[in-house]
Each structure stands twice: as C-alpha cells, then as structure tokens.
C-alpha positions, 0 to 999 in steps of 0.5 A: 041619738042625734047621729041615727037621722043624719047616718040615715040621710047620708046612706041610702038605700040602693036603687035595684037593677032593672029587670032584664029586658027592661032596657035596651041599649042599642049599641054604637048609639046609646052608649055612644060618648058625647065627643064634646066632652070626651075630646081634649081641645088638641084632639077637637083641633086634630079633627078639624084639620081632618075636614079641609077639603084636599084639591085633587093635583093637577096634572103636569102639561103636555108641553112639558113632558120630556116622553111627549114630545120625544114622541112629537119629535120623532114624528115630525123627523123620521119615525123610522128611526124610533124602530132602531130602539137606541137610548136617547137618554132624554132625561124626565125628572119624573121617571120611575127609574130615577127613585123607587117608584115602580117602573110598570105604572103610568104618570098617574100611577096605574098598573096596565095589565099584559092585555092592556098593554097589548092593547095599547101596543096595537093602538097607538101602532094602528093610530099610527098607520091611520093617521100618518097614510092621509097626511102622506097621501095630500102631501106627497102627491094629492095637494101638488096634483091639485095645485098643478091643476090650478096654477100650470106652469106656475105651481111651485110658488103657490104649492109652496106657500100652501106647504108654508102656511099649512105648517104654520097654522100647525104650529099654532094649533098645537100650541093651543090644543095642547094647553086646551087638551091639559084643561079638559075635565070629562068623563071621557078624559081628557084626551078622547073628546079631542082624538074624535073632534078632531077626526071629525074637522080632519074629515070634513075640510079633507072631503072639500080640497078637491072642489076648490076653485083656486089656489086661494080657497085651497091653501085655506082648506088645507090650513083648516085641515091641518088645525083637524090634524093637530086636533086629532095626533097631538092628543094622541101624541100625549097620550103616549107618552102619559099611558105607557108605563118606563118599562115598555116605551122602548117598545111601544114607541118602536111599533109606533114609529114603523106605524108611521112610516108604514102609513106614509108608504101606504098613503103615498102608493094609494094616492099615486095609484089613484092619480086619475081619480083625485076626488077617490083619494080625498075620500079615502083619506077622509074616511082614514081620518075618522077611522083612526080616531074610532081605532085609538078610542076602541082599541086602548084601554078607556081614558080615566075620567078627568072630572076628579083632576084639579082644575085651573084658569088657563093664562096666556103664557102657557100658550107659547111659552114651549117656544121660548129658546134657552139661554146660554146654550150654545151646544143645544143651539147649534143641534137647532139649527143645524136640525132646522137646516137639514129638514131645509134640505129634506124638504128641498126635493120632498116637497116638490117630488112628485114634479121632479118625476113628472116633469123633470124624469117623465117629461110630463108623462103621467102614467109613465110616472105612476109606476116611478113615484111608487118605486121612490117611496117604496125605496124611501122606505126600504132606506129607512128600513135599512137604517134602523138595522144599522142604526144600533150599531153605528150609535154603539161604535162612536160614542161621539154623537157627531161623527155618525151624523156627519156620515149620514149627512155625506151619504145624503150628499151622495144621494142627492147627488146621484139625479144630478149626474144620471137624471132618470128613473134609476137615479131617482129611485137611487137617491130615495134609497140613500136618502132615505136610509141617511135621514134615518141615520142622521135623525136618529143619532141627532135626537140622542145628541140633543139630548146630552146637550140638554142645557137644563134637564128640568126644562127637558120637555120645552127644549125638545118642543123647541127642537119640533119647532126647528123642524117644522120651520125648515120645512118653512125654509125648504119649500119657499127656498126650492120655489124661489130656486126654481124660479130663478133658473126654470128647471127641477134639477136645480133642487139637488145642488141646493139641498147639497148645500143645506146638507153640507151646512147642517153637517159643519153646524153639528160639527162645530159641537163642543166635544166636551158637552158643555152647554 
C-alpha cells in the first residue's frame, strides 16, 4: 500500500494539446534557436571572423602600368607608328593572357559590351583628335608667331626656352596629376573629374597667350597651359590603358594613334591658315580644349565610381619615383639615350620650322609661306602614313630590332640632307616626307626594342615612363642646342648638319646594343 502514493506522484497526468488556433508560432521567429546555445565555441569564433570588415583593394598606380605609359609613350613619339599594329610585346604582369583570366574584361574585371567597346573606340580616337589639334596649332605655328612678334630679330632663344620650360612644368605636372588622379575617390571616378578640370585650365590660360606683353609673361602662360594639358591627356592617357579589355588594345591604340597625328595635321593647317588672324586660332584651340574633355566624357561609357576603391595616404615618394633609372642595365640605357638624342635631332628643325619657311625658303614672305608650311605638314603626315604600311613588314623581316632603326635613322639623314643642298620649297616638302616616314619607322621598331631590353619586367611601367622622360628631355636639348646653333652662325640652314649629327649618334647608340639581349 505504501507504493500507490509514491507511483502516483512519479506519474502524472498528461497535459492535453492545445486546441487549434489556440497558439500560434510564427515562423522564423518563435521557433527560432537561441544561437548561444545552439553554436558550439568553433562555430561562435567561424562567425566572428565573418564580421571583419574587408578594405576594398586598392587600385594599382597609373605610373606603374606597362599599357599606360606604352600609351603616353607613343604620344610623346610618333603616334603614327601605333596604326602599324606590330607586337611590341611590353611585358604586364597582370594580363590576362599570362594566366586564365579572361582576356575580354578591363583591369577591374568588367566585360565591356560590343557597343561599349564601340564607343570607347570612338572616344579615346576623337579625345585623341581634339586633344592633339590644339597643341599641334600653339607648337608648330601659333607660339613662334607670337614669339617673332615680341622678340624680332632675336626669337630663337626666347622660343626656345619657352619650349624648354613648357616641357619642364609638363614633366612635373604628370608626376603629380598622376599620383593625385590614382587618389581621387568621387562618384564621378577617378579619371573624369581631372579630363573636365583640366580642359577647363587648358582653355582658360589658352584664351590669354595672344595679349601678352612679352616674352616673359608669355613663357608663363604657356607653362600654365601646359599644367591644363597634362591635367586633361594624362587622365586619359590612364584611362586607355585601365578600360580597354587585352583583347581589343591592339586595335583601339591603333585609331588612337591616327587621332593624334590626324589632330597634329589639322592643328598645324588651321593655325597656319589663320596666321593673320593669331587671336582666331587661340579661340579655336581654346574651344578644342574644353570640346575634347565634353567628347571623352560623353562618348565613353561612364567612369564607375570611385568611393568604394580603398583609399590611401599619398607619400612623397610615389611622386618622382617613376623616374628613377634602373640599375645595371646597360642595354635599356643605351635604347634611352639614343631614344633622347634622336628626339634632339626631331626637334632641332620641328621646333624652329615655321622660321626655316619663312625666313630661310620664303625670305620673310608671309603669304608666300602659308601655302609652304602646309605642304610640309601634309607631307609629314603622308611620311608617317607611309610608314605604317611598311612598318609591319620591316619588323617581320629583321628580327634584330637594331637593323631597321638603323635604316630609318640613314633615311633621316637623307631627309635632313635634302634642304641642305636645294634649300627651297621642294627640298623642304622633301624632307617632311622622308623625315616624316623615317621617325615612324624608327620609333616604331624602337618601342618593340625597348621592350626586349626591359631590365625587370615587374618594373615594366616605371622603365617605359623613364623612356617618356628621355624624350621629353631631347626636346629640352633640341631646342636650346638649335638656338645656341644659330646664335653662333646667324643662318637657319645651320640646323640640318646639327640634327645629322643627332641622327648619326643616335644610330651608332642603338648600335652599339648587345646582339644578345642581355641587360
């Protein structure tokens, strides 16, 4: 009897389901685990990794991408050559044709559609045009009118460091827009903001060169101008080379190097057509400067914003540092120099060619020249055009690089010596053709060159900006060599034999290259 109580208590009566509708489980939220208890510590600690925030990457430089300043580079060369479409095998570590990647997305991994990459073909070609028929106008004919207006008899000094110091505050402007360009975090990217800026500083210090007093205040302007440009082409520049997928830069850097030298050819004919008329020419280039940044930005497809992109504290050295020469690099020094001797020699007579017609063919017959000078630039062009149809070939038949430039370099001579035995109209027409057609050639094979004497392919972007550098600085050494040329012996015809000498040096410099390579 003592077992019924306790067997009682130790069983007790069910408790009756509810009734339907009774209660209500909502699901996802009362029958929901408590995740404190359900997780074991490995799983709590899994999780907890899960919550770190992730930096988004940062983007590579513009300074060190082989593409962009292969881009930059034939710019500053002759941008004709980019029409012939030979491999100049400039070795990128990140493209997509060295791993499995594919080969039809960008360097941030977009797929441009056909019609975007139609469009961005358009773009960076008309950019192109716009951009280079300004720069073509001041250079070749606008900037030594005004100079020649100020200065008399004495003009080829103060053009000459007006040329000198143009290209200085360039060097130094691309060494800062571009780092500064890299850092741009907008909704509008990173590119864009720059392209409109800088149109808009181009323009503005363009519209002024033809009121200025002096030399001075002209070689100032100029220097401001230049700083608008670099804002406005280095962008663009880097945006080439980011945007356009391996599979198509062949191609696009193609209609972007006729865009240039189209946009040279309609720059110089404009500007000496309107040689009257100084002040029309400046507001055409003006209006070219801000039209060209409206086009780049209309016309391709919309920069991605840049906000999302991690973002960095800039440090002095990223500045300059896409200058430093390699070490131990004999072969990549000797394709510098004699890269920087034969744009000496360019500019020799390119600086100083609208006086050569003038004065030395024209004997200061201004309407006599119009007519002259336009024929030597359309000649020019015709030479590179020529070039590029050759080109291919010529690269296919020698594989030893430094025989063509060679080649090129003695029909450079040939050029340059044609004004020095018949100096008039036809010997100057003459040698825009050869010489325009030989530079082609020569820069051309040269670029290719450079790049099988990379000395470290990892550094393959640095190296080619030092080789940008190289020209810009011949420039340098063209125009003050030409002016204290002409200083000593009073007449134009003095140029030729000089720049002979540039050309012949430059051709002994490229051969004089290891035949094996090394660097």
């Amino acid at each position: 009897m003592s077992d019924e109580p306790q067997n009682r208590h130790d069983n007790p009566m069910p408790t009756p389901p509810p009734l339907p509708g009774q209660i209500f489980v909502r699901p996802g939220i009362d029958d929901r685990p408590d995740l404190d208890k359900a997780l074991t510590p490995e799983d709590k600690a899994a999780l907890a990794r899960l919550t770190i925030r992730q930096n988004p990457r940062q983007p590579e430089a513009s300074g060190d991408r082989p593409e962009v300043q292969a881009a930059q580079m034939s710019a500053e060369g002759a941008p004709m050559a980019a029409a012939a479409r030979i491999d100049t095998a400039v070795p990128n570590l990140e493209s997509s044709f060295l791993d499995l990647r594919d080969p039809m997305v960008d360097a941030d991994g977009y797929r441009p559609s056909a019609t975007e990459m139609t469009r961005m073909n358009i773009g960076f070609a008309a950019g192109a045009v716009l951009c280079a028929a300004p720069l073509g106008a001041l250079n070749t004919v606008i900037l030594p009118v005004l100079v020649d207006r100020f200065a008399g008899v004495g003009r080829t000094l103060p053009l000459a460091l007006l040329i000198a110091f143009g290209v200085v505050m360039s060097v130094l402007s691309n060494a800062v827009v571009a780092v500064l360009s890299d850092h741009t975090r907008t909704e509008l990217g990173r590119r864009t903001p720059w392209i409109l800026g800088g149109a808009v500083v181009a323009a503005l210090f363009t519209l002024p060169l033809g009121a200025s007093a002096n030399t001075v205040i002209l070689t100032l302007l100029w220097c401001l101008v230049q700083i608008g440009y670099v804002m406005l082409s280095a962008p663009i520049a880097a945006a080439f080379g980011e945007r356009i997928p391996d599979k198509f830069r062949s191609r696009a850097d193609a209609y972007r190097g006729i865009g240039l030298t189209v946009g040279q050819l309609l720059g110089a004919v404009v500007a000496v057509l309107l040689i009257r008329t100084p002040s029309v020419a400046i507001r055409l280039c003006a209006a070219c400067f801000v039209v060209a940044a409206v086009v780049v930005v209309l016309v391709l497809p919309r920069e991605r914003s840049s906000v999302e992109l991690r973002s960095r504290a800039i440090e002095q050295h990223e500045f300059f540092s896409r200058y430093r020469m390699p070490k131990d690099a004999p072969n990549f020094t000797r394709v510098l120099v004699a890269r920087l001797v034969m744009t000496a020699g360019v500019s020799l007579t390119g600086v100083f060619l609208w006086y050569i017609v003038l004065y030395a063919v024209n004997g200061g017959d201004v309407d006599a020249a119009v007519p002259v000078m336009a024929a030597v630039a359309v000649a020019s062009f015709v030479g590179g055009l020529i070039a590029t149809l050759v080109l291919g070939p010529v690269a296919d038949h020698w594989e030893d690089g430094r025989i063509p430039s060679v080649l090129a370099c003695g029909l450079y001579v040939i050029g340059l010596a044609v004004p020095c035995v018949t100096p008039s109209v036809a010997g100057v027409v003459v040698y825009a053709l050869l010489s325009g057609c030989a530079y082609v050639i020569f820069d051309g094979i040269g670029q290719r060159l450079a790049a099988s004497v990379l000395p470290d392919i990892r550094m393959a972007g640095r190296n080619l900006a030092v080789l940008n550098l190289a020209s810009q600085i011949g420039v340098i050494v063209g125009a003050l060599l030409g002016a204290l040329a002409l200083f000593v012996v009073g007449t134009y015809q003095v140029l030729f034999p000089v720049a002979i000498v540039a050309v012949i040096v430059a051709a002994a410099v490229i051969w004089s290259i290891h035949e094996d390579r090394g660097r």
